[in-house]
N, C-alpha and C positions, 0 to 999 in steps of 0.2 A: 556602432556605425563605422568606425573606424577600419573595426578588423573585417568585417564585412566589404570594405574595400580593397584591401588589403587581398583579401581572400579572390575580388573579381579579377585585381590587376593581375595576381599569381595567375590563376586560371586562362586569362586574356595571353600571358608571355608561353606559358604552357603549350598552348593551342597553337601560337603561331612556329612555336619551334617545331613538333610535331608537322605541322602543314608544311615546313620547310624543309621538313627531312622526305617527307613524301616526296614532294616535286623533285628533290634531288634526284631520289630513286627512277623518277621516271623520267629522269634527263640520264638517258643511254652512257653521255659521254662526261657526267659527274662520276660514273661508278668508279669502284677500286681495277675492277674488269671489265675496262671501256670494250662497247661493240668495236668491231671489225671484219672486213670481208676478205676473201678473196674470188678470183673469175678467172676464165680462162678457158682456151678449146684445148680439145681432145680430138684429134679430125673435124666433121664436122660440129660435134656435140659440143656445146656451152656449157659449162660447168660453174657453179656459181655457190659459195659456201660465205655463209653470215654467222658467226661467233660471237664470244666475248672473250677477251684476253686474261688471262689472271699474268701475273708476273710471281717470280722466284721469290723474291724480297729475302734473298739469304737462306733459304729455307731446301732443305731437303725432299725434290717434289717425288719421284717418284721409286714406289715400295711404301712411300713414308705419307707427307700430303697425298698424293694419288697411291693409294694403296693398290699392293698385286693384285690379284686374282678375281675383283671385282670392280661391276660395272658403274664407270664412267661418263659423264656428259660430253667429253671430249672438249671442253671449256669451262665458260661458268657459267652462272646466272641462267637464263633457258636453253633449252637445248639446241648445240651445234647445228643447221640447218646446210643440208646441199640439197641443190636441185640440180638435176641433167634435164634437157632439152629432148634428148632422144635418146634411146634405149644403148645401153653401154653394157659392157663389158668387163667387170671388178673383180679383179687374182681370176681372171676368166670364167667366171659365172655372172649370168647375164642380171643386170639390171633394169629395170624398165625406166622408163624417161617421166619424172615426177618431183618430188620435193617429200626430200628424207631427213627424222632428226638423225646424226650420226653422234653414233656412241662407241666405246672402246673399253676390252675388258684389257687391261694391260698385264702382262707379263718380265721376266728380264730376257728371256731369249724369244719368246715369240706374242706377240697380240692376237685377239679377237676384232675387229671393225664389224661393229652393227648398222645395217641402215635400218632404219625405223620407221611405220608408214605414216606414223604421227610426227608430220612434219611442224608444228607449231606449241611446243607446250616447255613448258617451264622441265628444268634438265633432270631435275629428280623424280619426274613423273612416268619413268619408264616403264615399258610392260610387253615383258617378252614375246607376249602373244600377239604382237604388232609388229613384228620380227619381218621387213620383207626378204633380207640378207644378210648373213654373216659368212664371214671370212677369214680366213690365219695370215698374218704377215707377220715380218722380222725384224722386228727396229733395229737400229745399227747408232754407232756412235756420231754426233753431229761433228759438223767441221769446227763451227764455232758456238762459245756458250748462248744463250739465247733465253732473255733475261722475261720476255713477253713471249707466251703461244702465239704464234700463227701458221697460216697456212696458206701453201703454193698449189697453184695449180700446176704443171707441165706437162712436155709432150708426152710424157709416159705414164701422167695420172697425179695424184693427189697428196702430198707431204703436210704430215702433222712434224713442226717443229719446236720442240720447249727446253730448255733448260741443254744437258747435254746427249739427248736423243733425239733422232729424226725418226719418223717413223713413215717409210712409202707404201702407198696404196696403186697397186697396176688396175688404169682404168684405159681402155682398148676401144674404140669403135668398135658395135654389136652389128656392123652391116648398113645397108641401104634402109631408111625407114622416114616415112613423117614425122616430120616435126611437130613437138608439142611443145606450148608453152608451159614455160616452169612456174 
């Protein structure tokens, strides 16, 4: 009888740590790579990107954590999301105006930037054949280190910044066109 109880209480503490760890999980801003955004125009285009941050934590992130030559969620947890408002213009190939996961196959002198037509899915669930654009850009060394990813919008387009590289993306107004929402 004893250990039969014994055995319910074990079980009862069990259950609740587990159920405590879930809810963690799906409190965004309990993670190790709390959510984050950023927004901004591009002429008339709204630009709007929701992430999660990972931090350095001393660690050697990219070649090493973010290994070269392969594809990346461009954060953590699900996948990096932008949406434009109206059809743009990315390293001057045109974009249409939607909500992309963006993904990046990293390099040390030049990147790949994927936007992806699956704009809602967890970051490792990638699949090339959803590819709406990719593009080459050239990361360059940052001004300061930068211990959390984030990202800028500005007038000239889109900065992934981590650790000691920035990496810009030129995003251009594609013209006169209707607005859509993102």
């Amino acid at each position: 009888m004893k250990s039969t109880k014994i055995f319910s209480l074990t079980l009862l503490l069990v259950g609740m740590l587990v159920a405590t760890m879930a809810w963690a999980q799906a409190d965004k801003s309990k993670r190790a790579s709390p959510a984050d955004s950023a927004s901004g125009k591009i002429g008339e285009a709204v630009i709007l990107i929701n992430y999660s941050s990972p931090s350095v934590k001393g660690r050697a992130v990219w070649g090493e954590l973010v290994p070269y030559g392969q594809v990346w969620r461009a954060g953590a947890n699900e996948a990096t999301m932008v949406a434009v408002d109206r059809d743009v213009l990315v390293e001057g190939k045109k974009l249409p105006a939607g909500k992309y996961s963006f993904y990046a196959i990293p390099n040390k002198d030049a990147w790949t930037v994927i936007f992806n037509k699956v704009a809602e899915q967890w970051g490792t669930q990638y699949d090339p054949k959803q590819d709406a654009l990719r593009v080459k850009v050239k990361p360059r060394k940052a001004a300061n280190m930068n211990e959390r990813l984030i990202y800028d919008v500005t007038d000239d387009g889109i900065v992934l910044l981590w650790e000691n590289v920035e990496v810009p993306v030129s995003v251009k107004p594609a013209g006169t066109q209707s607005k859509k929402q993102p």
